[in-house]
C-alpha positions as CSV (number, residue, x, y, z in Angstrom):
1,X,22.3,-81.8,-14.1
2,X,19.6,-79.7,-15.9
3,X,16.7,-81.6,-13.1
4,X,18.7,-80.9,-10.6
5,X,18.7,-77.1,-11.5
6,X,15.1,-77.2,-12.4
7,X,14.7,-78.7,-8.8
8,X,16.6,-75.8,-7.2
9,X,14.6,-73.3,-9.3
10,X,11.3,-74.3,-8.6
11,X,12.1,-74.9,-4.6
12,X,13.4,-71.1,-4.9
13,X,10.3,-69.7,-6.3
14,X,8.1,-71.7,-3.6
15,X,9.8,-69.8,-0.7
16,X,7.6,-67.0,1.1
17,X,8.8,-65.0,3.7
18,X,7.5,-65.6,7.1
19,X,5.2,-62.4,8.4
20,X,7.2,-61.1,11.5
21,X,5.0,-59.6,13.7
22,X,8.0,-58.0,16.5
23,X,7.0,-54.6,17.6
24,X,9.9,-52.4,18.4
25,X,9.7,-51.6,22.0
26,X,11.2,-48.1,23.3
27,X,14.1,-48.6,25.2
28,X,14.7,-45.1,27.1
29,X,12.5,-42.9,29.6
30,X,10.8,-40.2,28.0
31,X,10.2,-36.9,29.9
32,X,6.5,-37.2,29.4
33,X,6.7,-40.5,31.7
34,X,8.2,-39.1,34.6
35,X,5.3,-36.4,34.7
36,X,2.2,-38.4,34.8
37,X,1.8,-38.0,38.4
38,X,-0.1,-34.7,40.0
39,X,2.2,-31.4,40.4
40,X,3.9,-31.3,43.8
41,X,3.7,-29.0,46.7
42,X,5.4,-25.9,45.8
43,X,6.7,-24.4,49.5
44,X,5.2,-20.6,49.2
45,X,7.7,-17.5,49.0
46,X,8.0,-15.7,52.0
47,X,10.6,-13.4,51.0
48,X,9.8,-10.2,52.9
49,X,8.4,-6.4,51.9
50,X,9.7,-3.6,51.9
51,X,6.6,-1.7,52.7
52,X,8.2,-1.1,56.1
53,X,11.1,1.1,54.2
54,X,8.6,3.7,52.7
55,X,6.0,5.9,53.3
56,X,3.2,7.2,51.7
57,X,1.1,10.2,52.1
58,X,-0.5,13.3,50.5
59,X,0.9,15.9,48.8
60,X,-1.9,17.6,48.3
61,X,-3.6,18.7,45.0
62,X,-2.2,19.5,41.8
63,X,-2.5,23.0,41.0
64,X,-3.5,23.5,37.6
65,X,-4.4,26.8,37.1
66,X,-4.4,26.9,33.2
67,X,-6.9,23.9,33.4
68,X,-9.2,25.9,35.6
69,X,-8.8,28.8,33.7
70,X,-10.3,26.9,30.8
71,X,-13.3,25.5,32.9
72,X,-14.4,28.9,34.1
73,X,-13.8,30.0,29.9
74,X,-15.4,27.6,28.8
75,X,-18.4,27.5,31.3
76,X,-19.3,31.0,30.3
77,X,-19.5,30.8,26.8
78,X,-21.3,28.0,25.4
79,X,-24.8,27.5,22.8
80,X,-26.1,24.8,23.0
81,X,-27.3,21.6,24.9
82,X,-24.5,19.3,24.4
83,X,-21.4,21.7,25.2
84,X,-23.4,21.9,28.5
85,X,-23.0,18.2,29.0
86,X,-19.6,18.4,27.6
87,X,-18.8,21.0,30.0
88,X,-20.0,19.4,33.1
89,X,-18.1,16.1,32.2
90,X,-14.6,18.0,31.7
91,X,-15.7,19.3,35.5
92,X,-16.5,15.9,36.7
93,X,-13.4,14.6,35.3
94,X,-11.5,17.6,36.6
95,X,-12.5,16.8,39.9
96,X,-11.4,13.3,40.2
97,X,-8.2,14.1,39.4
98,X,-6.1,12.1,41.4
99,X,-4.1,13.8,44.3
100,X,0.1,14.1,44.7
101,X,1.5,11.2,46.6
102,X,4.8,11.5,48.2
103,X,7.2,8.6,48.9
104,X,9.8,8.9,51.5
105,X,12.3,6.8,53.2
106,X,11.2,5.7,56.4
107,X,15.1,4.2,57.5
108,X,18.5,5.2,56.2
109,X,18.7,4.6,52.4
110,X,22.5,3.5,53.0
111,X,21.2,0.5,54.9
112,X,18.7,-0.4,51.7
113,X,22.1,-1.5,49.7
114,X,22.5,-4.4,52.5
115,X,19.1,-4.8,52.7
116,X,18.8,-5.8,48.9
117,X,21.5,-8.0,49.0
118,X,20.1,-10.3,51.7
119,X,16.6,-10.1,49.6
120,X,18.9,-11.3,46.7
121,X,19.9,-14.4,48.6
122,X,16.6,-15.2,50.3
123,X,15.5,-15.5,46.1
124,X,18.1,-17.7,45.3
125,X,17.7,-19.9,48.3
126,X,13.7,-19.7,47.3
127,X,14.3,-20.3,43.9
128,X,16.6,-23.3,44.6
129,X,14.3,-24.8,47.2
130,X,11.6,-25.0,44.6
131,X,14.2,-26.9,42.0
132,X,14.8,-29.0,44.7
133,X,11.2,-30.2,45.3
134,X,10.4,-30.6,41.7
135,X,13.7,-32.7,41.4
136,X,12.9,-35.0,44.0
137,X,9.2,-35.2,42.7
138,X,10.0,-36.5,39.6
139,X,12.4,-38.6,40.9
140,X,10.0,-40.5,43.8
141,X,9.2,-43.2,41.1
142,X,10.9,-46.7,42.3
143,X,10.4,-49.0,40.0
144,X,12.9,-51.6,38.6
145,X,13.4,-49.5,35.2
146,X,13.6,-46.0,36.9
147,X,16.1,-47.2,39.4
148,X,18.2,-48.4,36.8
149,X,17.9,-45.7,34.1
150,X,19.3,-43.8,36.8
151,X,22.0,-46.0,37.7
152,X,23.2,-45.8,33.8
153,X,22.5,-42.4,33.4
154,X,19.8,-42.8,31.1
155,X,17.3,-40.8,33.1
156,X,15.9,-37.7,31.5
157,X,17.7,-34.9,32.4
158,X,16.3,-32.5,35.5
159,X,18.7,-29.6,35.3
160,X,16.8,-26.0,35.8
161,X,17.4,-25.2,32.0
162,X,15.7,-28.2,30.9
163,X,13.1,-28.2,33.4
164,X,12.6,-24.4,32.1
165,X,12.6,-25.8,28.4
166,X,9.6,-28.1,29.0
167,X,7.6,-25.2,30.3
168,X,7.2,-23.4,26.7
169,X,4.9,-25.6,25.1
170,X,2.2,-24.5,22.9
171,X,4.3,-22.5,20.3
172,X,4.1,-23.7,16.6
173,X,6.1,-22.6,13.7
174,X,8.6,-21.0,15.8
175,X,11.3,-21.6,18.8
176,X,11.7,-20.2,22.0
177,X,15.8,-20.8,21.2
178,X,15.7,-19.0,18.2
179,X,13.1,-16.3,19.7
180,X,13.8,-16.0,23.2
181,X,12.6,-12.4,23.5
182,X,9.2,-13.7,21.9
183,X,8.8,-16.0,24.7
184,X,9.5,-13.0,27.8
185,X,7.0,-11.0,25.4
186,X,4.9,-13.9,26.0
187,X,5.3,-14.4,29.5
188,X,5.2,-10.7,30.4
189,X,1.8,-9.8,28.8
190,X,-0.2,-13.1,29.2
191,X,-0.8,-14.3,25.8
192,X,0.4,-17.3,23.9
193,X,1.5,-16.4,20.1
194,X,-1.0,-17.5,17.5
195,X,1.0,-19.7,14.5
196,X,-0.2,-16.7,11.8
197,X,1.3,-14.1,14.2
198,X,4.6,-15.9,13.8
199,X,3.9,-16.7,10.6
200,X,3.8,-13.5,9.5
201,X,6.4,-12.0,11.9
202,X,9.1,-14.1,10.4
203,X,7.9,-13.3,7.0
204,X,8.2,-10.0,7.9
205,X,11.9,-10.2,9.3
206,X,13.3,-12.4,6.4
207,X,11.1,-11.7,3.8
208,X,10.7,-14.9,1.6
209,X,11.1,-12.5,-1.7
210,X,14.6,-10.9,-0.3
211,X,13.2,-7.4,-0.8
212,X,10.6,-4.7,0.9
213,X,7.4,-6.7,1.7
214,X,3.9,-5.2,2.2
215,X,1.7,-7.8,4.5
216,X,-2.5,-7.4,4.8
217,X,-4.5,-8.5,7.7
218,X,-7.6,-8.7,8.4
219,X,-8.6,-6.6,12.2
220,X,-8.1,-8.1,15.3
221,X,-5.2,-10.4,14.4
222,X,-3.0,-8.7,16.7
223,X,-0.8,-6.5,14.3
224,X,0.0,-3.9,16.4
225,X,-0.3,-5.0,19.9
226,X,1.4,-8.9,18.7
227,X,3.2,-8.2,15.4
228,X,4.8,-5.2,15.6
229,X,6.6,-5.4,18.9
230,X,7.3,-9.2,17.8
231,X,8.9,-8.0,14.7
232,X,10.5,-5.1,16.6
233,X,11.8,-7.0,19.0
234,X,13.5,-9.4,16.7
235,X,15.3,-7.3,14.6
236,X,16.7,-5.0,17.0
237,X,20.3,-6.8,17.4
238,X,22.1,-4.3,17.8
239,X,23.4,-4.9,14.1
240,X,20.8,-2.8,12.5
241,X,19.0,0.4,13.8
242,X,15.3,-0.9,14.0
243,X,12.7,2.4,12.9
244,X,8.4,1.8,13.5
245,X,7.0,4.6,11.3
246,X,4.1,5.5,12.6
247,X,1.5,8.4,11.2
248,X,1.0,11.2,13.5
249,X,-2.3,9.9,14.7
250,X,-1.8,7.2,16.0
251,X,1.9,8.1,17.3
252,X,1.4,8.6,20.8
253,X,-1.2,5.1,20.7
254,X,2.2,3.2,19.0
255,X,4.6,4.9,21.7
256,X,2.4,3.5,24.6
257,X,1.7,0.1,23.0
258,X,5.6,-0.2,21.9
259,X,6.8,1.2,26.0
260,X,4.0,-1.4,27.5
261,X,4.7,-4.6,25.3
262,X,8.8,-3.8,25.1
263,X,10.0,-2.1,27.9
264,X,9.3,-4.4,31.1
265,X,11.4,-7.9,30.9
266,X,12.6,-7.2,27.7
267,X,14.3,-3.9,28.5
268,X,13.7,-2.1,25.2
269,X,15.0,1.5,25.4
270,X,11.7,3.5,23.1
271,X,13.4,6.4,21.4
272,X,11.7,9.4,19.7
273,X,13.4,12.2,17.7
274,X,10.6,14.5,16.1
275,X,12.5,16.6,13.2
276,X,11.1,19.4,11.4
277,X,12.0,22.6,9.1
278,X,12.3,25.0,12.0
279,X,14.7,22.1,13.7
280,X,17.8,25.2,14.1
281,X,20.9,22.9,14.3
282,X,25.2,23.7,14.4
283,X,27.5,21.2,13.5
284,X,27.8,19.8,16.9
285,X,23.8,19.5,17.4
286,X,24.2,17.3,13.9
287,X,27.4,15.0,15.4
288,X,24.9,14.6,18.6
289,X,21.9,13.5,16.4
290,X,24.2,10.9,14.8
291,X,25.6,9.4,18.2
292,X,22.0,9.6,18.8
293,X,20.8,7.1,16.4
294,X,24.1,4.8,16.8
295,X,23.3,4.7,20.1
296,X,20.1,3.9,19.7
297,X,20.9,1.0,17.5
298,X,23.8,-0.4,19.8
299,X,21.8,-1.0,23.0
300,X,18.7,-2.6,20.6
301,X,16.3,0.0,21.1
302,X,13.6,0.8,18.7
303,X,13.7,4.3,16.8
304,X,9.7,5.8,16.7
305,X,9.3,8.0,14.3
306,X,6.5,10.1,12.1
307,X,6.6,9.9,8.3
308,X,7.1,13.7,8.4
309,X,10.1,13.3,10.8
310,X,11.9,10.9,8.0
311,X,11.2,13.5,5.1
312,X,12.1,16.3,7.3
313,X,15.7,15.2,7.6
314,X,16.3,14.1,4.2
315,X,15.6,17.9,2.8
316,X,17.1,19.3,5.5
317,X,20.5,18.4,5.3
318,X,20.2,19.7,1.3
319,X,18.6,23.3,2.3
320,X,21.5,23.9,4.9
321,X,24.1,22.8,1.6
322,X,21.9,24.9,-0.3
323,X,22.0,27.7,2.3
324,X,25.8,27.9,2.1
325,X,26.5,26.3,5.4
326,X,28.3,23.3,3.3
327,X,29.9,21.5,6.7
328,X,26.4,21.0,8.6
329,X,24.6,20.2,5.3
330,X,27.2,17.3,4.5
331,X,27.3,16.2,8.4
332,X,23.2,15.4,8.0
333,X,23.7,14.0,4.4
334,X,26.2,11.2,5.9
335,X,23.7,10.7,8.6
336,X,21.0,10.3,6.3
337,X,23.6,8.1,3.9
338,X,24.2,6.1,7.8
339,X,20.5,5.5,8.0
340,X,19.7,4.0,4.7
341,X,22.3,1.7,5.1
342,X,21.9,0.6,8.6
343,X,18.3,1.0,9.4
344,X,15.4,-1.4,9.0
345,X,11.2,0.5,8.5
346,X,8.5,-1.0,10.2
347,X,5.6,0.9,9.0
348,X,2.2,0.8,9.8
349,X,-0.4,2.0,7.6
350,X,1.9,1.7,4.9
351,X,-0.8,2.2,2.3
352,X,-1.1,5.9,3.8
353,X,2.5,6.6,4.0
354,X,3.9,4.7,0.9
355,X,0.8,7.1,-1.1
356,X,2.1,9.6,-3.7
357,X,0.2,12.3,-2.1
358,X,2.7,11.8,0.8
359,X,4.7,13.9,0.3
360,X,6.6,16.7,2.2
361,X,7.9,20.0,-0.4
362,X,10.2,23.0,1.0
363,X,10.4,25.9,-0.7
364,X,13.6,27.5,-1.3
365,X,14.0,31.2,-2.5
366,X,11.9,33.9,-2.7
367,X,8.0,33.4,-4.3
368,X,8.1,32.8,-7.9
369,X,6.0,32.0,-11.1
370,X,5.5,28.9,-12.5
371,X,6.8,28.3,-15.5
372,X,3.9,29.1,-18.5
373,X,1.0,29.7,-15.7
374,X,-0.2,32.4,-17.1
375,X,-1.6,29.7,-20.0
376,X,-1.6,26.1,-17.9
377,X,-5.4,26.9,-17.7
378,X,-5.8,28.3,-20.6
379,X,-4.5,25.7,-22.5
380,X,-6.7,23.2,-20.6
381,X,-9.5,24.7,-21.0
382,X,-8.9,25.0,-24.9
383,X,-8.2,21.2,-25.3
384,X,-11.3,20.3,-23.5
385,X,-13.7,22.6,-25.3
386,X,-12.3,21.2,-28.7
387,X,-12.9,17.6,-27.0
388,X,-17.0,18.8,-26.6
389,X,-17.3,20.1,-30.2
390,X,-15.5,17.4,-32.0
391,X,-17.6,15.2,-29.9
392,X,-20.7,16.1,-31.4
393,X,-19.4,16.0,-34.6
394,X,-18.2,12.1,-34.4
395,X,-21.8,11.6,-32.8
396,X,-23.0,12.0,-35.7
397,X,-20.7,10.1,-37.8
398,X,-21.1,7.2,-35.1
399,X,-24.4,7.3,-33.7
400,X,-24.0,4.1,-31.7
401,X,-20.5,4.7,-30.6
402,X,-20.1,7.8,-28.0
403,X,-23.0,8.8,-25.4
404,X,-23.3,12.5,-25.1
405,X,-24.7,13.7,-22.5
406,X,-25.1,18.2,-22.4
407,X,-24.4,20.2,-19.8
408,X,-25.7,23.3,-18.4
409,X,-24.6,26.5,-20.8
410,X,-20.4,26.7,-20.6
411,X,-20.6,23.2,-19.1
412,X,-18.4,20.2,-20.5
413,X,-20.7,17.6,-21.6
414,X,-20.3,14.5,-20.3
415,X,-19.0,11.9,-22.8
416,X,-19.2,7.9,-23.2
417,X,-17.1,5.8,-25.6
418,X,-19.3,3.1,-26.5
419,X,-17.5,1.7,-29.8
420,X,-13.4,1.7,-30.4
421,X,-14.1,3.3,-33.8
422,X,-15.6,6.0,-32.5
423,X,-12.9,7.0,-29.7
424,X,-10.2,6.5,-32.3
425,X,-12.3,9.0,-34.9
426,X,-12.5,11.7,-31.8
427,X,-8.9,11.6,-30.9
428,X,-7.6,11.9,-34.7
429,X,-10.3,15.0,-34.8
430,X,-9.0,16.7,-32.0
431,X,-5.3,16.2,-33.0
């Protein structure tokens, strides 16, 4: 009995596993292998103009007298060499100006309603035409397999959304599902989104530390013309009231780039609402400014605004409670109150407008004193001519441990603390 188990053990231990070598085969058709052949013939659109509805022609030039009148001021009063040039190019540019040109309606606009609609059908039969021929393309393989994927419905599906699918390739680190207003931003301006851009986009809109996030790039990486409308773009769901803060600069620059990047395909209404001290507003004017912003936020548009507008409002609605007018001061406070609940800041430059010298006083009242200014300076320039005397006087005591350095006469001498001792000895003398 004990052999006999020996036997078996030893037999056991012997055995070794045969090396299988089977390779897994794919058993489905990819979409990749229905698209190794060339691209087919696309049919080309012949859908019509509309060039035969409309006219063109001259209206003649602009008349712009006050720009003239400038010319001819300029032109008679200038010094030197280079207003001359300047001068003469402000003419040449004058006088290139590009002339009025009037559109009319050549037919009956009533007809341009049916009109439209049959150009509405000759797209769609277009657009079908061309789904057709693609279809069929992909489908001219008649082999064996393909005949019978099809037969089991196992072939890839061809349906326009999926056919549409496979044409946004090339994007990392995001997803044209998630992001489909990246990819019209994409499509509408010519440019493919680089995987930092995105990177930094979505960093931007869910910021990994779940709290305000300040992001540093390097020039040319696209922030404003890729980033900003990106980010924009995104968070501007109608949820949230989406604000770029601009500085006053390069407002007009960001309302061009924001109207050229956003407000084609991706219909994104631009909004501006300069505010400032001499704003004069009733209660009504406030309730308007508030459906304003709400409105604003509703149909995803972005809010453009100047650091100067933001502060503006926030001390205005405090001066009018201030000024006695207690109903229009609390409507702007609960606006205000509505924006820092609602709204999310894009800014740019945000080293600029995030500085403490940023900052926007009104003054309230009639002028008044400050309080002890009669002695602020005074008092300053005490302390530091007590600094220079006891200076010299620690100099001594710690020849190696301040640098002194005299002035002209009534100057502060410029001073160096070279050893610890020595800056602890001049601070206990001048106290």
């Amino acid at each position: 009995m004990d052999e006999a188990v020996a036997d078996a053990r030893v037999w056991f231990q012997s055995w070794h596993q045969p090396n299988d070598n089977y390779c897994l085969q794919r058993t489905y058709i990819d979409f990749n292998d229905i698209t190794f052949q060339s691209a087919p013939d696309i049919p080309p659109a012949d859908l019509g103009s509309f060039e035969s509805w409309v006219e063109e022609r001259n209206g003649g030039h602009r008349k712009h007298s006050a720009l003239k009148q400038l010319l001819r001021d300029l032109s008679s009063d200038f010094s030197a060499r280079h207003e001359r040039r300047y001068i003469n190019d402000l003419q040449t540019s004058f006088d290139l100006l590009p002339n009025d040109t009037v559109v009319n309606f050549r037919r009956q606009p009533e007809l341009l309603k049916s009109r439209l609609k049959e150009h509405l059908r000759d797209c769609k039969s277009y657009v079908k035409s061309v789904y057709q021929t693609i279809y069929k393309h992909l489908q001219a393989d008649n082999s064996i397999t393909s005949q019978m994927t099809r037969e089991v419905k196992m072939f890839p599906r061809l349906s326009p959304t999926s056919l549409l699918r496979h044409l946004a390739i090339g994007h990392q680190d995001w997803s044209p599902m998630l992001f489909p207003d990246w990819l019209l931003l994409e499509i509408e301006n010519n440019i493919l989104i680089r995987p930092l851009q995105s990177q930094i986009a979505q960093e931007m809109i869910s910021p990994s530390s779940n709290a305000n996030s300040v992001m540093q790039l390097n020039m040319g990486k696209g922030k404003l013309s890729v980033i900003v409308p990106m980010v924009a773009a995104a968070l501007a769901d109608q949820k949230q009231l989406v604000r770029v803060v601009a500085l006053r600069t390069l407002s007009a620059q960001m309302f061009h780039l924001l109207l050229k990047k956003l407000g084609g395909m991706l219909g994104r209404r631009i909004v501006q609402m300069p505010i400032s001290r001499s704003l004069q507003l009733d209660v009504h004017e406030a309730f308007w400014i508030q459906d304003l912003y709400k409105e604003c936020m509703h149909s995803s548009g972005i809010l453009l605004v100047q650091p100067e507008h933001i502060l503006s409002f926030e001390l205005l609605g405090l001066e009018r409670l201030l000024a006695g007018k207690s109903e229009l001061g609390r409507t702007m406070i609960d606006t205000q109150r509505w924006l820092e609940e609602n709204s999310r800041d894009i800014l740019d430059e945000s080293d600029v407008i995030l500085s403490v010298r940023f900052t926007l006083i009104y003054a309230l009242g009639t002028q008044q004193a400050i309080e002890y200014s009669l002695y602020r300076w005074v008092i300053i320039e005490h302390v530091l001519g007590l600094v220079g005397r006891s200076a010299q006087v620690v100099g001594r005591l710690f020849p190696s441990g301040l640098d002194i350095q005299l002035s002209c006469l009534a100057g502060f001498p410029r001073i160096r603390i070279l050893e610890d001792s020595a800056g602890k000895g001049l601070m206990r003398m001048v106290a």
